[in-house]
C-alpha positions in Angstrom: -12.1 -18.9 2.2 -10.0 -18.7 -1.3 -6.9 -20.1 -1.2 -4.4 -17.7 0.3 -2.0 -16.2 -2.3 1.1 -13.5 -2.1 3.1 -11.6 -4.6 6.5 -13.6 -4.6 9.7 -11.8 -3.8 11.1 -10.5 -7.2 7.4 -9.6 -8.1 6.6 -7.4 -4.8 10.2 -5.6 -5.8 9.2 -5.3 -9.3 6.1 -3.6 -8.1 7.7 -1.2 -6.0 10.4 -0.4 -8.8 7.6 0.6 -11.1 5.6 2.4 -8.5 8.7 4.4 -7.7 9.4 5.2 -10.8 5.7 6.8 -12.0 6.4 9.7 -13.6 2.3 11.0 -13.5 0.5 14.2 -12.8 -0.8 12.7 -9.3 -4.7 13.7 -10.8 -7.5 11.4 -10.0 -8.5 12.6 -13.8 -5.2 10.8 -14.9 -5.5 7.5 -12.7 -6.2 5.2 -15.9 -2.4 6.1 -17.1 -1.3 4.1 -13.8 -3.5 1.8 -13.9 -2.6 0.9 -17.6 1.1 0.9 -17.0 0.9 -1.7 -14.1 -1.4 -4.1 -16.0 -4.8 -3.0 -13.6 -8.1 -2.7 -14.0 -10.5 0.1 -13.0 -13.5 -0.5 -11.6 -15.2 2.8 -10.4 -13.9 6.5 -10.3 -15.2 8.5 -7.5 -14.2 12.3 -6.4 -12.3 11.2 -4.0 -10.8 7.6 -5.2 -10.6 5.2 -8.1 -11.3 1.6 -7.0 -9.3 -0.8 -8.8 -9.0 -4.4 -9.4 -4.7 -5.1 -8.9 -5.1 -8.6 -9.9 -6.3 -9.7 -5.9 -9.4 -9.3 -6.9 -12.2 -6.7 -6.9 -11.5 -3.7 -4.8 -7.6 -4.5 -4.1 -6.2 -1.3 -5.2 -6.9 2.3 -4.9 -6.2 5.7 -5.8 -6.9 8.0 -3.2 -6.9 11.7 -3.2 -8.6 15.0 -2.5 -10.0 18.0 -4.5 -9.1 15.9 -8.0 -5.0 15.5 -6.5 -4.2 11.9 -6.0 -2.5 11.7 -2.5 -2.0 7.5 -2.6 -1.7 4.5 -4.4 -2.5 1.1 -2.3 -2.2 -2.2 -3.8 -3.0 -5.3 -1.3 -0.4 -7.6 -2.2 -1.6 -10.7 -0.7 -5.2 -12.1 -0.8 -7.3 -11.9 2.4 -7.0 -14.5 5.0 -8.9 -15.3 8.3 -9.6 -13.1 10.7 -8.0 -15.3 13.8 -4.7 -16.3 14.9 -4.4 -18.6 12.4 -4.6 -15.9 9.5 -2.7 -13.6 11.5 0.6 -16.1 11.6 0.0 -16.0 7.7 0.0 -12.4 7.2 3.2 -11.9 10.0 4.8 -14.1 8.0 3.8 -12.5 4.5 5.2 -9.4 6.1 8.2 -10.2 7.3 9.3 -11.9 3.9 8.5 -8.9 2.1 9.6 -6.4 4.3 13.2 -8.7 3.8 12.7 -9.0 0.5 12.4 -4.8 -0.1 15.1 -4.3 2.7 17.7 -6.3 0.5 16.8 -4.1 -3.1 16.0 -0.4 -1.3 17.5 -0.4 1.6 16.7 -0.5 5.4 13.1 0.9 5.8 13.8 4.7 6.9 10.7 3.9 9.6 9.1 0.7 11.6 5.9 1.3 13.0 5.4 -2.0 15.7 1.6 -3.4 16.7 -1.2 -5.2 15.8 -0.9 -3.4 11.9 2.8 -3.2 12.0 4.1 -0.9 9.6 7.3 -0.3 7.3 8.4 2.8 5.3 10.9 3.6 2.8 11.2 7.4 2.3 12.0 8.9 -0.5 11.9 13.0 -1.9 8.4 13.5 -2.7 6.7 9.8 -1.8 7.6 7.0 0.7 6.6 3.5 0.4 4.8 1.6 3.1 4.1 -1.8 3.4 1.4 -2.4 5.9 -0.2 -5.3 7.5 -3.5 -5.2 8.6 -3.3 -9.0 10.4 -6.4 -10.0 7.3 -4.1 -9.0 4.5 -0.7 -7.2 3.6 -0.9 -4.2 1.2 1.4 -1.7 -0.5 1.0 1.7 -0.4 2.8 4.6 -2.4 1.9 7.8 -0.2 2.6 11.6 -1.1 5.3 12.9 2.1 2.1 15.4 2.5 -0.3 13.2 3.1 1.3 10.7 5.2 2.5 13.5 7.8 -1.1 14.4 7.8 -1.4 10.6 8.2 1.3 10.4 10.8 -0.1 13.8 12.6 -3.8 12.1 13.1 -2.5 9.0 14.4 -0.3 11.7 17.1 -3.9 13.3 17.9 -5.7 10.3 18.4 -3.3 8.4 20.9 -3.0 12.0 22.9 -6.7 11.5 22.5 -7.2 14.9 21.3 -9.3 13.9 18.5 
């Protein structure tokens, strides 16, 4: 395994700043105007999603969307760790930093999602922030309020197992 590295504090809130503030068209097409403004690199545009390089390495950022309309921008924001308790302790702890590192610049998180990929969001009129860990790594995620009730109306299905 690399060595395990994080975005510190004031760098995580920087990123979030300038996330927030994108002023884009949300088009797959225009995806190389975000990715030149935050400093990334792209690595492959696809239909569907433009794989990027976020500065954790290849494939640690994306630009997801459908029909040519971006609907998210992730950023991981730590590198990967194990897969075992061990790595999960580092990623919990990643997590919680951040999440009290946002907290104290934005605000209380307008949602907490508990379990093994815990999950906080930050709503705002047309996108919400969500910081997610996944227990291997912690990423960022800027999310239309579309797709993440789509998002949030899947997950719904699935545990009343209707999907």
């Amino acid at each position: 395994m690399t060595e395990w590295r994080t975005l510190s504090s004031p760098e995580l809130v920087e990123l979030v700043g300038r996330l927030r503030a994108l002023e884009w068209s949300w088009r797959l097409a225009d995806a190389d105007q975000v990715a030149t403004e935050l400093g990334w690199q792209i690595e492959r545009a696809r239909p569907v999603a433009v794989v990027l390089d976020t500065g954790f390495g290849p494939g640690s950022g994306r630009i997801r969307g459908y029909d040519g309309v971006a609907t998210e921008i992730e950023a991981r924001v730590t590198s990967y760790t194990t897969d075992d308790d061990a790595g999960r302790d580092r990623t919990r702890a990643a997590f919680a930093e951040m999440t009290a590192a946002l907290s104290a610049e934005f605000g209380a998180p307008t949602k907490r999602i508990p379990g093994a990929a815990p999950r906080v969001r930050w709503a705002g009129p047309a996108t919400t922030t969500v910081l997610r860990d996944s227990g291997v790594s912690v990423a960022l995620h800027l999310m239309t309020n579309e797709a993440l009730a789509r998002e949030d109306r899947a997950e719904e299905l699935e545990q009343q197992e209707l999907l």
